[in-house]
C-alpha positions in Angstrom: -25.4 39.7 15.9 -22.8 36.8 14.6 -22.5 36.8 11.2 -20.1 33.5 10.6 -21.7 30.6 9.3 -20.0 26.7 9.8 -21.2 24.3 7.5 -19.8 20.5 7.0 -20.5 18.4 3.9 -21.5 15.3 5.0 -20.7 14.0 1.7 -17.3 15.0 1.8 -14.8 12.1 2.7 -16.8 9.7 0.3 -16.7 12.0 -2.5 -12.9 12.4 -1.6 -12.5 8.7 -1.7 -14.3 8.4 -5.2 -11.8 11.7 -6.6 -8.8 9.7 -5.9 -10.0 6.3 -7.5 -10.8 8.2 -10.3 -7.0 9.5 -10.5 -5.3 5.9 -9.6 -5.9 5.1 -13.0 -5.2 8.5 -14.8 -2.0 10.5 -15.2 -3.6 13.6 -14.4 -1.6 15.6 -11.8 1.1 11.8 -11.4 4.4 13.5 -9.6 6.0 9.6 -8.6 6.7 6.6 -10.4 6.4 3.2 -8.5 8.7 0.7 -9.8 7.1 -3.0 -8.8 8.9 -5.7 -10.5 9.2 -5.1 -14.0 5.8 -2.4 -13.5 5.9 1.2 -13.1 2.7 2.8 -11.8 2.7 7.0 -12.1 1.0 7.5 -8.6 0.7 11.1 -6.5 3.2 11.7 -3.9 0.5 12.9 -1.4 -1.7 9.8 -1.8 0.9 7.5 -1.0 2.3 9.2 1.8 -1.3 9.6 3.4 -1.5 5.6 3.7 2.3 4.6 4.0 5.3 5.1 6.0 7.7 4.3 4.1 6.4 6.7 1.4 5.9 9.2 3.7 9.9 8.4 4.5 11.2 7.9 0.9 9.2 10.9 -0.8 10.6 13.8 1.7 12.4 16.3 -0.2 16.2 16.4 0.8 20.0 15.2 0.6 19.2 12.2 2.7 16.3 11.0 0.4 18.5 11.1 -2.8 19.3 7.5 -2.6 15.5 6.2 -2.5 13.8 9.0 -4.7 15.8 9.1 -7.8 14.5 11.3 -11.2 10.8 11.1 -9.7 11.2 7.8 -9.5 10.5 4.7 -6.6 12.0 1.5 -7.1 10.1 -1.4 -4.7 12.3 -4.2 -3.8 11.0 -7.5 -3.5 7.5 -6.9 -4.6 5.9 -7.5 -7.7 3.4 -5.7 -9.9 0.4 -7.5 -9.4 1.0 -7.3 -5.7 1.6 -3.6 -5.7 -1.2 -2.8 -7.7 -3.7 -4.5 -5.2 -2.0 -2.4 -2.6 -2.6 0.4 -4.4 -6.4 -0.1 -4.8 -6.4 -0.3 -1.5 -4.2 3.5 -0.7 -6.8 5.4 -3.7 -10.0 3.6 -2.7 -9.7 1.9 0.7 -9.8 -2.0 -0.7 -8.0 -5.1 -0.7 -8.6 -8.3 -2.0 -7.1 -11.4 -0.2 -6.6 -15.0 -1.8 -4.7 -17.8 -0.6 -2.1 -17.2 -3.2 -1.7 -13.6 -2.4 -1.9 -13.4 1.3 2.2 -14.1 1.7 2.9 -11.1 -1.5 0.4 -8.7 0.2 1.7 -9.0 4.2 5.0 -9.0 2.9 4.9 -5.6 0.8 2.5 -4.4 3.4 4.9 -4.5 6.1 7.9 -3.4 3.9 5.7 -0.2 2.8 4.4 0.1 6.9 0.6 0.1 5.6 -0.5 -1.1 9.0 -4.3 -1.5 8.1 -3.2 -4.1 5.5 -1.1 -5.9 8.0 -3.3 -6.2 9.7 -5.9 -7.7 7.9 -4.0 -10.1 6.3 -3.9 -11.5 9.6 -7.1 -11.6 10.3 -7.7 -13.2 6.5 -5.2 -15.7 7.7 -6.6 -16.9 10.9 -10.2 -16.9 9.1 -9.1 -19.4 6.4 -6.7 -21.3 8.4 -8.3 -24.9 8.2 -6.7 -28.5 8.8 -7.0 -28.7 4.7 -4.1 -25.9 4.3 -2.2 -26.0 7.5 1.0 -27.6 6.3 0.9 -25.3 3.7 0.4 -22.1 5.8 2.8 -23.7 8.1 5.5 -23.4 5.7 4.4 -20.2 4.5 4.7 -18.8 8.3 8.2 -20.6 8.4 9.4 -18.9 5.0 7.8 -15.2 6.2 9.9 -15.4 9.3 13.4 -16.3 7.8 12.5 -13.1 5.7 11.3 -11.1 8.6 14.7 -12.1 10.6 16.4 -11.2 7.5 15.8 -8.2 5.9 14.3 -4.7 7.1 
């Protein structure tokens, strides 16, 4: 007679999801500071490196890291607050909220932090409100987000 027992909670990865928005605002159990702008956000290492690259990258423990992980601290280049902290709803609860006004800030820091998801969709939020109204202004948008893609890592 087999006496083991395997059970799943069906439950489970939503629940999860709902634990860690409850901790993006909350310093409970916060190991890394994100420095965004003039913002620092106390975030968990393991979160961030669950949804990023570049976390992933910059949060390993080690000689080589020094230079990026300084005092438990993260400093972002080139990406403000408000921008990080929508990227950040979206790595504790799985959401992302695109404007017109945000789409350039959000692809940008996305691909900076390799959050490929986000990249993604700000693609797709791009072609979907692409209209002969705002063209000449996306236009220049695409032009400026190249220089910088040509230009920096």
């Amino acid at each position: 007679m087999d006496n083991t027992g395997h059970f799943i909670d069906e439950g489970f990865a939503t629940d999860m999801v709902k634990s860690l928005a409850a901790y993006k605002n909350d310093q409970a159990f916060s190991d890394v500071t994100v420095v965004a702008g003039t913002t620092g956000f106390l975030c968990h290492r393991m979160v961030l490196a669950a949804k990023s690259e570049f976390f992933r990258s910059a949060l390993i423990k080690g000689d080589k890291n020094e230079d990026k992980l300084s005092e438990g601290k993260v400093e972002l280049e080139k990406i403000d607050g408000d921008t990080f902290s929508n990227i950040l709803n979206y790595i504790y609860c799985g959401e992302i909220t695109f404007t017109e006004d945000n789409l350039r800030n959000i692809w940008d820091a996305a691909r900076r932090l390799k959050i490929y998801f986000v990249t993604e969709k700000s693609k797709e939020f791009f072609r979907k409100t692409l209209s002969l109204d705002n063209c000449l202004d996306y236009f220049c948008q695409v032009k400026h987000w190249m220089k910088n893609v040509i230009s920096s890592p």
